[in-house]
C-alpha positions in Angstrom: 98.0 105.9 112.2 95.4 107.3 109.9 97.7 109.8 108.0 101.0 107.1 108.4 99.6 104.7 106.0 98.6 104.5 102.7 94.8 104.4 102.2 95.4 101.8 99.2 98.1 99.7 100.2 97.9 100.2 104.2 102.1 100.4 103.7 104.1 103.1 105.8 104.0 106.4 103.9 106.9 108.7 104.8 107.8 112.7 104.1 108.4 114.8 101.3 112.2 116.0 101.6 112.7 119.0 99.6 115.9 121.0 98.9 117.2 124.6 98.5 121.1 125.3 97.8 122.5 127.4 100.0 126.1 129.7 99.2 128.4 129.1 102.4 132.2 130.5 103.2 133.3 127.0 102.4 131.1 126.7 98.9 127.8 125.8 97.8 125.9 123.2 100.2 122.5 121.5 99.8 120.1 121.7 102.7 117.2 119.0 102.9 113.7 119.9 104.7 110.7 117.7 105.5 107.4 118.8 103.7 105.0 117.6 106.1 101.5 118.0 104.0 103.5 115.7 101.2 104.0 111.8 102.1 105.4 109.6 99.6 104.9 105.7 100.0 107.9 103.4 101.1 107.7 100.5 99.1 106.6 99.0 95.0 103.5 98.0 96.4 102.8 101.8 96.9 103.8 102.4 93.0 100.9 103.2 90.4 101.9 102.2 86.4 105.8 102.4 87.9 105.3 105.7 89.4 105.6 106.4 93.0 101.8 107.1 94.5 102.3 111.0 96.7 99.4 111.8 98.9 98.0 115.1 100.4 98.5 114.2 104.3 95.1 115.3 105.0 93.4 113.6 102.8 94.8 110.3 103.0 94.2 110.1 106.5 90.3 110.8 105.5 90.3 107.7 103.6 91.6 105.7 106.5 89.2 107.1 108.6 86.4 106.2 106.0 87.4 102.7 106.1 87.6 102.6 109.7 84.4 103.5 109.6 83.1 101.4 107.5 84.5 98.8 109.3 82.5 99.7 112.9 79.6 99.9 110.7 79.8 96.6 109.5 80.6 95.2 112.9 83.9 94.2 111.3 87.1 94.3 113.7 89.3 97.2 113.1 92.2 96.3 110.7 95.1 95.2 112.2 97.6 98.0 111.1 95.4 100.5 112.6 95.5 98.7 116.2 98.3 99.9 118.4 101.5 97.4 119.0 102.5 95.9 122.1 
């Protein structure tokens, strides 16, 4: 779950959509694509001076990882919303 959650908040992050208009036979149409590199937090807690916080996949998930860390380290118990459900 390292690159699904925000490294500040710990809240689901979700993907970038992006998209590119496309001329059909029956008219113009919009088409929607997942960025998957881009993730964009779900909720206000994820919002920074009322704008939406957007992380680099990649290194979000190295910030999770450095707190799991840090966690083992101190002989802390991993954080809950790392720990698989049942």
């Amino acid at each position: 779950k390292t690159s699904k959650l925000d490294s500040t908040t710990l809240q689901p992050l979700r993907n970038m959509k992006a998209f590119k208009t496309v001329r059909t036979k029956e008219g113009v149409k919009k088409v929607y694509s997942k960025i998957h590199k881009v993730l964009h937090c779900q909720n206000n807690e994820g919002h920074i001076h009322g704008q939406q916080t957007t992380w680099n996949r990649d290194t979000n998930a190295s910030l999770n990882i450095l707190r799991l860390l840090r966690h083992e380290v101190n002989g802390d118990p991993r954080p809950q919303e790392f720990c698989k459900q049942k």
